[in-house]
C-alpha positions as CSV (number, residue, x, y, z in Angstrom):
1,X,-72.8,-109.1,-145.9
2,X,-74.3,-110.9,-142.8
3,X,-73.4,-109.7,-139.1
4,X,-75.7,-111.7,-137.7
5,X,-74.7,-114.0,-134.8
6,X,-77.4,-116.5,-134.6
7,X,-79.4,-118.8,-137.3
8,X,-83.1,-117.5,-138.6
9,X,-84.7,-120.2,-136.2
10,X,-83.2,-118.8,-133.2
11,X,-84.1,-115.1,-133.3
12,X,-87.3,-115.6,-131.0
13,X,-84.5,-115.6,-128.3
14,X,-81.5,-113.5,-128.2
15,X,-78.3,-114.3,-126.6
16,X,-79.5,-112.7,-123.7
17,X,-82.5,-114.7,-123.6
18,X,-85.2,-112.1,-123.6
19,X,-87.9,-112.0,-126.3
20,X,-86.9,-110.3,-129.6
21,X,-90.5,-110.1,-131.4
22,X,-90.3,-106.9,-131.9
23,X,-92.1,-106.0,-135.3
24,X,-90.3,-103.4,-137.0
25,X,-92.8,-103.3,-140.1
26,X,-94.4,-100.3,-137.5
27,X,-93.3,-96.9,-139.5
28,X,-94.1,-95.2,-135.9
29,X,-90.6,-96.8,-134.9
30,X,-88.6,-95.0,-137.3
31,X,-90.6,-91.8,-137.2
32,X,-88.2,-88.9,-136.2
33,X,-85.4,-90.8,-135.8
34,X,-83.1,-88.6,-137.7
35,X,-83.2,-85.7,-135.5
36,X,-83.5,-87.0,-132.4
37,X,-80.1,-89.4,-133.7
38,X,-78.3,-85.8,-134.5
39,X,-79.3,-84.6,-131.4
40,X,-78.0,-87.6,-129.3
41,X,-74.5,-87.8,-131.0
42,X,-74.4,-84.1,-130.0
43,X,-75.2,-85.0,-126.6
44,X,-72.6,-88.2,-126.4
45,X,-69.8,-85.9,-128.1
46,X,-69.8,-83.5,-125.1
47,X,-70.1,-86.4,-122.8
48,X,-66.9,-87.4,-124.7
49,X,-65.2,-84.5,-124.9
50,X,-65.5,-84.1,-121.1
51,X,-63.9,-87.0,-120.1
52,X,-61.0,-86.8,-122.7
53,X,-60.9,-83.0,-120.6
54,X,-60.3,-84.6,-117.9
55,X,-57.8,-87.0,-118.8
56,X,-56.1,-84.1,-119.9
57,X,-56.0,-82.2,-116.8
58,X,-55.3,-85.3,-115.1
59,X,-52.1,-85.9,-117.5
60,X,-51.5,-82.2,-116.9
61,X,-51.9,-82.6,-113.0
62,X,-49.1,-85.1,-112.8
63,X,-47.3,-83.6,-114.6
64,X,-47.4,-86.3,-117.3
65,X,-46.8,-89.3,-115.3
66,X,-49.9,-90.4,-117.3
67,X,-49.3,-89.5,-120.4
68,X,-49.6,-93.4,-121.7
69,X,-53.0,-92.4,-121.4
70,X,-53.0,-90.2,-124.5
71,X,-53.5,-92.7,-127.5
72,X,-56.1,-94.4,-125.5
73,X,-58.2,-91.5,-126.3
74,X,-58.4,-92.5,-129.8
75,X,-60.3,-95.1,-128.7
76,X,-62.9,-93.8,-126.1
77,X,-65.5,-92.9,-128.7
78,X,-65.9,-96.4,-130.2
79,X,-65.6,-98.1,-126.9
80,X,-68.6,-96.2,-125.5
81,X,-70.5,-96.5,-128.1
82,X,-70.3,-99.9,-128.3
83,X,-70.0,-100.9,-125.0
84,X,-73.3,-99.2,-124.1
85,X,-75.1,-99.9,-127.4
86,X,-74.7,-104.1,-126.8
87,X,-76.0,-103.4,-123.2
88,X,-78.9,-104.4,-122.1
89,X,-80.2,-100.6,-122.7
90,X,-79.5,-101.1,-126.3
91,X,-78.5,-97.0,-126.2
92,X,-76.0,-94.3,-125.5
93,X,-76.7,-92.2,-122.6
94,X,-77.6,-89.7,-125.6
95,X,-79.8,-92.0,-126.9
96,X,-81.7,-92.9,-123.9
97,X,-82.1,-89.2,-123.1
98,X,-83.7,-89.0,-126.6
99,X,-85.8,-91.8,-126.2
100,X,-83.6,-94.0,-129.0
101,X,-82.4,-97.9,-129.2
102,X,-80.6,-99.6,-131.5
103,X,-81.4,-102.8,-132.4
104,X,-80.7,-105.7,-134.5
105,X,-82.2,-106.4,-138.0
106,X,-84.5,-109.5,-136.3
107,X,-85.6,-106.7,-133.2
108,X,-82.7,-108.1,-130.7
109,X,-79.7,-106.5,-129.3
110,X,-76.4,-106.4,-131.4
111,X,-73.4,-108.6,-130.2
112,X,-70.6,-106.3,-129.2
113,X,-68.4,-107.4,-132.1
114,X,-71.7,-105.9,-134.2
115,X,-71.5,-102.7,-132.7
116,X,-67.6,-102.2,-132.6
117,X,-68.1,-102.7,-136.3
118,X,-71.1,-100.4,-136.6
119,X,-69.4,-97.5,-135.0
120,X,-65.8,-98.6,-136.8
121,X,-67.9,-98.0,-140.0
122,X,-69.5,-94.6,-138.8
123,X,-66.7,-92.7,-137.6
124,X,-64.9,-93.6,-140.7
125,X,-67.7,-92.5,-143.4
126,X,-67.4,-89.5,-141.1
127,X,-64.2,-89.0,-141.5
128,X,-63.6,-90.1,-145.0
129,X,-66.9,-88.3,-146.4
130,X,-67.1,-84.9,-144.1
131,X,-70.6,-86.8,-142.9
132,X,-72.1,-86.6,-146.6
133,X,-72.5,-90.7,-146.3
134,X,-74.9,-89.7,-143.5
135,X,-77.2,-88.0,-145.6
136,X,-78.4,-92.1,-147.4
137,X,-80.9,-91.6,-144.0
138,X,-82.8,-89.1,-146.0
139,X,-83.9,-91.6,-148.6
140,X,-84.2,-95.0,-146.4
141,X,-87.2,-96.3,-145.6
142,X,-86.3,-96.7,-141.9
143,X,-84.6,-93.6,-141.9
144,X,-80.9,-95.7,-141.8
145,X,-77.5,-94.7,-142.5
146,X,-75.1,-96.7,-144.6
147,X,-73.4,-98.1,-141.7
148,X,-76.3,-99.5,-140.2
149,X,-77.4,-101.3,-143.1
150,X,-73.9,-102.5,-143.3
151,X,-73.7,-104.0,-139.9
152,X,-77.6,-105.2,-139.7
153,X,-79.2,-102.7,-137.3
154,X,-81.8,-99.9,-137.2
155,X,-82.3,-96.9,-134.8
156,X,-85.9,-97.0,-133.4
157,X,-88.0,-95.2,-131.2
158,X,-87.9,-96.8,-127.8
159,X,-91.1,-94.7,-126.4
160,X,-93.0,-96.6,-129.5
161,X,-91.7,-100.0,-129.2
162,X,-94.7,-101.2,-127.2
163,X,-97.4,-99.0,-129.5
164,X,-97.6,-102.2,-132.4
């Protein structure tokens, strides 16, 4: 299954025109990625869980006027993860703070219909298998989970990007 937006001749440029050479046959890119990737979902679920708090107490606060708010929440996590991971940073705020990107198979940024799908497909094998589907990093190559072989993308090292 190919996500990928744009034909093999036109992955020098991405769709938003900056270069995507990026090698990734560097194993310095994928070097503790899996720790650092545990340790940024940790930090994005309590950025998470503190704005669903607040909706709360908002709801709460007026006295559930905005309560229409609720199944919205459901939402939030995908949205912000792929909102922020098809940005130009190519990372959550968890994953800039531990020096993570996410990019695309080629070495460009995912589309956001890539990244709705990537993070569709993670919070599900989370769900579905209690995170044991997580475990298939162990034994990639480029320490990947199923879900980003799937959608066509790979966690690197953004403090290594440059060292090639």
């Amino acid at each position: 299954m190919r996500l990928d937006p744009m034909p093999v001749e036109q992955h020098k440029n991405d769709d938003a025109g900056f270069q995507s050479a990026l090698s990734l046959d560097n194993p310095s890119l994928f070097e503790g990625t899996i720790g650092r990737r545990v340790a940024a979902y940790l930090i994005d679920a309590a950025i998470l869980l503190a704005i669903s708090g607040a909706v709360y107490v908002f709801v709460f606060i007026t006295l559930g006027l905005f309560a229409f708010l609720l199944p919205f929440l459901a939402l939030l996590p995908i949205a912000y993860h792929a909102f922020l991971v098809s940005s130009p940073t190519q990372a959550t705020i968890g994953q800039r703070i531990m020096g993570l990107k996410v990019v695309s198979n080629w070495g460009g940024r995912l589309t956001l219909v890539q990244a709705v799908i990537l993070f569709a497909l993670f919070y599900v094998t989370l769900a579905f298998t209690g995170g044991l589907l997580l475990l298939w990093a162990l034994f990639d190559d480029r320490s990947r989970c199923l879900h980003d072989i799937l959608t066509g993308s790979i966690v690197i090292r953004a403090d290594r990007q440059d060292v090639l």
